[in-house]
C-alpha positions as CSV (number, residue, x, y, z in Angstrom):
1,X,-7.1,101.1,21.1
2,X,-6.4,105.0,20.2
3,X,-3.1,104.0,18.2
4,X,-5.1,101.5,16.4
5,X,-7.7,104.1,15.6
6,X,-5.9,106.5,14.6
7,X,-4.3,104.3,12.4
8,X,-7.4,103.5,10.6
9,X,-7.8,107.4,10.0
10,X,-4.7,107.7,8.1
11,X,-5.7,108.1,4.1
12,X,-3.4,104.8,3.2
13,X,-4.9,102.5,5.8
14,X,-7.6,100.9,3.3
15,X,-5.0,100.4,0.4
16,X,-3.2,98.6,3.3
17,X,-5.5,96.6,4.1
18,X,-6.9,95.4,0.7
19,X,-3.4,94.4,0.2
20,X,-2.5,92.1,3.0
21,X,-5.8,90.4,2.4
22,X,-4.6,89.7,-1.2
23,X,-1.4,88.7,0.1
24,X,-3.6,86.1,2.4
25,X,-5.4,84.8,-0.7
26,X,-2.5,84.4,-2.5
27,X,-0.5,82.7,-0.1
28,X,-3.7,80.2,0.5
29,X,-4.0,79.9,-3.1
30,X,-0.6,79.0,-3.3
31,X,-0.6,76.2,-0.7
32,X,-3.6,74.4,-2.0
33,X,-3.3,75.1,-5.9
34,X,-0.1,72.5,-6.2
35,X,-2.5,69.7,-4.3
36,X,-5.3,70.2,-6.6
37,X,-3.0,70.1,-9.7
38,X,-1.5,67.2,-8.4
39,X,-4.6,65.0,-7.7
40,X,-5.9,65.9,-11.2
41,X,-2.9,65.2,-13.1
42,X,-3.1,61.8,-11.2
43,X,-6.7,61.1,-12.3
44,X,-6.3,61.8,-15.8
45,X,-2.8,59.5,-16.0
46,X,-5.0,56.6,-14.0
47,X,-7.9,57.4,-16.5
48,X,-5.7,57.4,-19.2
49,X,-3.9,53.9,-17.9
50,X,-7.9,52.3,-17.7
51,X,-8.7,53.2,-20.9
52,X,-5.1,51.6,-22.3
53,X,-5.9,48.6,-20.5
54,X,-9.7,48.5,-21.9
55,X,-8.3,48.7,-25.6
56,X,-5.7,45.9,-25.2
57,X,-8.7,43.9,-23.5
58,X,-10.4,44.9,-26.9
59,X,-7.7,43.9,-29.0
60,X,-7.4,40.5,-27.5
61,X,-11.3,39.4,-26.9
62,X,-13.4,41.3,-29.5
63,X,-11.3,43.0,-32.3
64,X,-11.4,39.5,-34.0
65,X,-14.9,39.8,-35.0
66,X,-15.4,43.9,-34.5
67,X,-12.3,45.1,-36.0
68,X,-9.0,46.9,-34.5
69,X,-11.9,50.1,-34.4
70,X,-14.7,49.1,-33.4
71,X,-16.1,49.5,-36.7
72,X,-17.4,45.8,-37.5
73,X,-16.6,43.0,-40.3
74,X,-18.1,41.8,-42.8
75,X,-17.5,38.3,-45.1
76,X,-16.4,38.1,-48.5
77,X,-20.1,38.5,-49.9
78,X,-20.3,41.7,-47.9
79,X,-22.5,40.4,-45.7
80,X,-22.4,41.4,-41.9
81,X,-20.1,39.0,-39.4
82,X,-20.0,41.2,-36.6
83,X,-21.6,44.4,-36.1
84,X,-20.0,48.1,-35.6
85,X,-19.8,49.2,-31.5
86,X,-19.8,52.9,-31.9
87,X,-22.3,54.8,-30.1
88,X,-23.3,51.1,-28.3
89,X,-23.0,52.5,-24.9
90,X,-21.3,51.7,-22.1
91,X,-24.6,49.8,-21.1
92,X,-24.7,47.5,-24.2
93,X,-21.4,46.3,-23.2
94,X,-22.0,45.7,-19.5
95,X,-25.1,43.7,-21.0
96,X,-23.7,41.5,-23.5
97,X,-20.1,40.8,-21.8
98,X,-21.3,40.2,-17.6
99,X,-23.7,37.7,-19.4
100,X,-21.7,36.3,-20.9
101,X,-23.1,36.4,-24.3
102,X,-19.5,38.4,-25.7
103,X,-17.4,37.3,-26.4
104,X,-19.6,35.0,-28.7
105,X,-17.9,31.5,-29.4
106,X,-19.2,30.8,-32.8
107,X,-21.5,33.0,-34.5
108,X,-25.4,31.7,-34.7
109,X,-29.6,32.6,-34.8
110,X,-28.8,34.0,-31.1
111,X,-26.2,34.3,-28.5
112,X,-27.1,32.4,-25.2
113,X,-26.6,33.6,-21.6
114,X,-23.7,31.6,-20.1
115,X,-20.7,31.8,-18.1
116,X,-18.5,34.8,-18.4
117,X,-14.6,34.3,-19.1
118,X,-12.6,34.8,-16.3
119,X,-11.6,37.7,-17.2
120,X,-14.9,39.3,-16.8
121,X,-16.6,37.1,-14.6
122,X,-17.9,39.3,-11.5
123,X,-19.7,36.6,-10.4
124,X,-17.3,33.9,-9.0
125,X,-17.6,32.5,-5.3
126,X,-15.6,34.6,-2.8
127,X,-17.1,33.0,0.6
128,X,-14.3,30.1,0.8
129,X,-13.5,29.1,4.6
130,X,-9.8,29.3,3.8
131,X,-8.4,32.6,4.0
132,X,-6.0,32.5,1.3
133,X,-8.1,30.7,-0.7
134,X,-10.9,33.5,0.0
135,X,-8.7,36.2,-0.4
136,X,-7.4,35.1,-4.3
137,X,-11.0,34.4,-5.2
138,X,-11.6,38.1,-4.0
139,X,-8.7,39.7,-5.7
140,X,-10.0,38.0,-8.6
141,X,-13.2,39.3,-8.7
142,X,-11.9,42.7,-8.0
143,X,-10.0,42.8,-11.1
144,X,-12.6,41.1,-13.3
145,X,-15.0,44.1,-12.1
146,X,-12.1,46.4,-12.9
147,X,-11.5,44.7,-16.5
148,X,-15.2,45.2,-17.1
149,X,-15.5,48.9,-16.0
150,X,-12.7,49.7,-18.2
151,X,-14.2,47.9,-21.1
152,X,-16.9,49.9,-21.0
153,X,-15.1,53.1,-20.6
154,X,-13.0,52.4,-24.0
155,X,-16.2,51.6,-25.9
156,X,-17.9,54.7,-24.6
157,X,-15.1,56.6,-25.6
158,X,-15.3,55.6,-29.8
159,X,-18.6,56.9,-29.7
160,X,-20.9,57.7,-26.4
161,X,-24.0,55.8,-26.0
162,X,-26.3,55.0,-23.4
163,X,-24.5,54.3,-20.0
164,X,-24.9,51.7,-16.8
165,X,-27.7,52.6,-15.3
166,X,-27.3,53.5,-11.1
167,X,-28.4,51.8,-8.2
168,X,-31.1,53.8,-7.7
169,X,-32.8,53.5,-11.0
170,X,-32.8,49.4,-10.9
171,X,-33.5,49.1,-7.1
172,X,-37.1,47.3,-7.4
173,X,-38.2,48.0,-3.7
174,X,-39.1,51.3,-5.0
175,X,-41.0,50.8,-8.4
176,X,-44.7,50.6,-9.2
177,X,-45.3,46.6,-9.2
178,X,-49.0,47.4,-10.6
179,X,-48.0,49.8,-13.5
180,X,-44.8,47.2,-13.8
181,X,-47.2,44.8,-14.6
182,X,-49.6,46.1,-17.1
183,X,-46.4,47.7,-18.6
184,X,-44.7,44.3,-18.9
185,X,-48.2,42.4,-20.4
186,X,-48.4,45.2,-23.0
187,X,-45.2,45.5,-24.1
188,X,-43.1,42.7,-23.4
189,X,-45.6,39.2,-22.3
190,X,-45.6,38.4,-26.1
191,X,-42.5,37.4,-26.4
192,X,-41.6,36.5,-22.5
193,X,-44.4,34.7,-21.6
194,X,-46.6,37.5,-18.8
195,X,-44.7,36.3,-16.2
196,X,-41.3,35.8,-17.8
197,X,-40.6,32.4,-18.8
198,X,-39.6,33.1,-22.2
199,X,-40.9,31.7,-25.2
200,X,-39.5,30.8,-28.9
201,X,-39.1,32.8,-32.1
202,X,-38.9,32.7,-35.3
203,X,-35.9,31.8,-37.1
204,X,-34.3,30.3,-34.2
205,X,-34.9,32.8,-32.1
206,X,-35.9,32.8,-28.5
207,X,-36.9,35.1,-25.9
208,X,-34.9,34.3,-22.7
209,X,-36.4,33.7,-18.9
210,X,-36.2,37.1,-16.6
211,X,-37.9,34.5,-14.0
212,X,-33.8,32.9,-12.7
213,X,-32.2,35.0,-9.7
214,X,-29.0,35.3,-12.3
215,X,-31.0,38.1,-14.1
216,X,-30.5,41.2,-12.1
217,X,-31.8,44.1,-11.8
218,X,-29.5,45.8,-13.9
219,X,-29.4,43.2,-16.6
220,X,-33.0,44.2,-16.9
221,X,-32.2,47.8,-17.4
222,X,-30.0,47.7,-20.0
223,X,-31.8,45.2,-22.2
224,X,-34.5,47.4,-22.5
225,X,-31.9,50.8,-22.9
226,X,-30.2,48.6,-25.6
227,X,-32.5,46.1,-27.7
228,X,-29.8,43.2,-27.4
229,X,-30.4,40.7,-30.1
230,X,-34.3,39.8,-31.6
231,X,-35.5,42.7,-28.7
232,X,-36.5,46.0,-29.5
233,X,-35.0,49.1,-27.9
234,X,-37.2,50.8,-25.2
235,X,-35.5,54.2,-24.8
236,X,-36.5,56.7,-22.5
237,X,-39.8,57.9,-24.8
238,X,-41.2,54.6,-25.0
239,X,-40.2,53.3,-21.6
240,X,-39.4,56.0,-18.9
241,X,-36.8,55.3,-16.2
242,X,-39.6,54.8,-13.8
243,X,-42.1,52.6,-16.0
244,X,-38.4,50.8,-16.6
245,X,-38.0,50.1,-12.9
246,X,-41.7,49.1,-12.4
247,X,-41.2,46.6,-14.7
248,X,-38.1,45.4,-13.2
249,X,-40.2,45.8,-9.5
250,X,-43.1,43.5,-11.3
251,X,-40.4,40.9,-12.4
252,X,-38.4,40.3,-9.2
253,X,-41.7,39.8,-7.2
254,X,-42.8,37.7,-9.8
255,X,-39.9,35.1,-9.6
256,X,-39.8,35.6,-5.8
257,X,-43.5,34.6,-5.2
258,X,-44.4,30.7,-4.0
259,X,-46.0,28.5,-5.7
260,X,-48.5,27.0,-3.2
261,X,-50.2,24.7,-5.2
262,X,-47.0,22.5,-5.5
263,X,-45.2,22.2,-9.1
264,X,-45.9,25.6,-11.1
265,X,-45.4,24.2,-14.2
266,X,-43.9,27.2,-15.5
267,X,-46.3,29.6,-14.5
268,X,-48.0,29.7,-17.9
269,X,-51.7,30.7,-16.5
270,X,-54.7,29.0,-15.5
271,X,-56.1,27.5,-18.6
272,X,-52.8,25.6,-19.3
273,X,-52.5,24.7,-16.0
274,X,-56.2,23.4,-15.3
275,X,-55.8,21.4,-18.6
276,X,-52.7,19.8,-17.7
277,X,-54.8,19.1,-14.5
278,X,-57.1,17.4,-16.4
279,X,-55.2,15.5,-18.8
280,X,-53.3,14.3,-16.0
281,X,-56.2,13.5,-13.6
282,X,-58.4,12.3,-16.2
283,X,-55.7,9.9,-18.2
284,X,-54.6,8.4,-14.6
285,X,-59.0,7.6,-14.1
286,X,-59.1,6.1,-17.3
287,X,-55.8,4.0,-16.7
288,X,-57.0,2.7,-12.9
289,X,-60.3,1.8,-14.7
290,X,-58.9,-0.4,-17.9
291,X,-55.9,-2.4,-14.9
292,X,-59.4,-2.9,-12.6
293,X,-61.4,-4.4,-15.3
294,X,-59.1,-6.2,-17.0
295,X,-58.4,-8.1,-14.1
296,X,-60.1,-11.4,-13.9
297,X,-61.5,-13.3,-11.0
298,X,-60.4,-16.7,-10.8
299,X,-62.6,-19.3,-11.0
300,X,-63.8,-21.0,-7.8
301,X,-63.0,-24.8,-7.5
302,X,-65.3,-27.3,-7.2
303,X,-65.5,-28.9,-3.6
């Protein structure tokens, strides 16, 4: 313990010290700067490789009717085929492509909601009892989720835009169902019906149902980020996130809740409902009463 103090008292003892605890640093420094390097070099070579991959699933699916750039086409009259994807979003894409609506088969008033391509179909059945069976079906969707996320990663790189929405901001347990509904009957009832069943356009328009399962959540977001098609865009100073997942919270109880009177006959509200009821009821009445009179008794025979 002397020696040690003693040491200490010597004039050179703090230079010492300062530099065996830069020595330390550095030779810490040195064993974990090579690791860090290494694991960021890999990211940007495997980001690199997923945008690569999103282009050439570009190229072959959409560059026929957007262009090799994203940039749209137009006809020979100048008039618009297909329109320019820069600055879409990553959450336009995710829209329009996991609903199948791109890539569009023929071109038309409005694109309907239908299968995806393999490709980008996240939604295939994955619960088969045969393992290997099971276990393709899964690998499938793996890469079809993969094929999508770098789709959207290419676009966003051309030109930003809004992007996918998390979890959190779609999950409906934990929006305002009230406000969602006075939100939904202001803003979007005219077109979807109030409790979205959709409804026709002009011009061949229509307003598609939010009231199937197949709708999710996130589908939800995005149309209202985006403005797909005859719908306006909602962006976050018309429609905040949370008046957004409201909505979304008034919609999924909507389509979840019974109907205890027997058929709902598309949930179009009372009046239409209680004259159907009496059209029904009254034109069955009427019927019964014309078979029962015109029924004649027969004649009774002379004994």
């Amino acid at each position: 313990m002397r020696r040690i103090t003693a040491w200490r008292r010597r004039p050179w003892a703090g230079y010492a010290v300062v530099l065996a605890a830069l020595a330390a640093i550095g030779v810490i420094y040195a064993g974990f700067s090579p690791q860090t390097g290494r694991a960021e070099a890999e990211s940007t070579a495997q980001a690199a490789q997923d945008l690569k991959n999103g282009q050439q699933l570009f190229n072959k699916n959409c560059a026929s009717c957007h262009g090799l750039n994203a940039e749209g086409t137009k006809d020979a009259k100048g008039k618009p085929i297909a329109p320019s994807l820069l600055g879409v979003g990553a959450a336009s894409v995710d829209f329009q492509v996991s609903t199948g609506r791109m890539p569009a088969m023929s071109p038309g008033a409005q694109f309907p909601r239908k299968t995806p391509i393999p490709a980008f179909n996240t939604e295939i059945k994955t619960d088969y009892e045969e393992p290997a069976k099971r276990k393709a079906a899964e690998q499938q969707k793996a890469q079809a989720e993969k094929n999508l996320a770098d789709l959207r990663a290419y676009i966003s790189s051309l030109g930003g835009g809004p992007g996918v929405p998390p979890a959190s901001a779609t999950d409906p347990s934990k929006g305002d169902v009230a406000l969602g509904g006075k939100l939904f009957r202001t803003n979007c009832a005219q077109c979807h019906n109030f409790t979205g069943q959709g409804g026709a356009l002009t011009g061949g328009k229509y307003a598609p149902p939010l009231s199937k399962s197949d709708v999710t959540p996130t589908q939800m977001y995005e149309a209202m980020l985006t403005g797909p098609q005859a719908m306006p865009v909602f962006n976050d100073t018309t429609l905040t996130p949370q008046d957004k997942q409201a909505i979304i919270s008034y919609l999924v109880q909507t389509r979840e809740q019974p109907n205890p009177g027997g058929n709902g006959l598309g949930r179009i509200g009372p009046v239409s409902e209680g004259l159907v009821g009496w059209l029904v009821g009254l034109g069955l009445l009427v019927m019964a009463a014309m078979w029962i009179t015109a029924k004649k008794p027969k004649k009774l025979k002379k004994s």
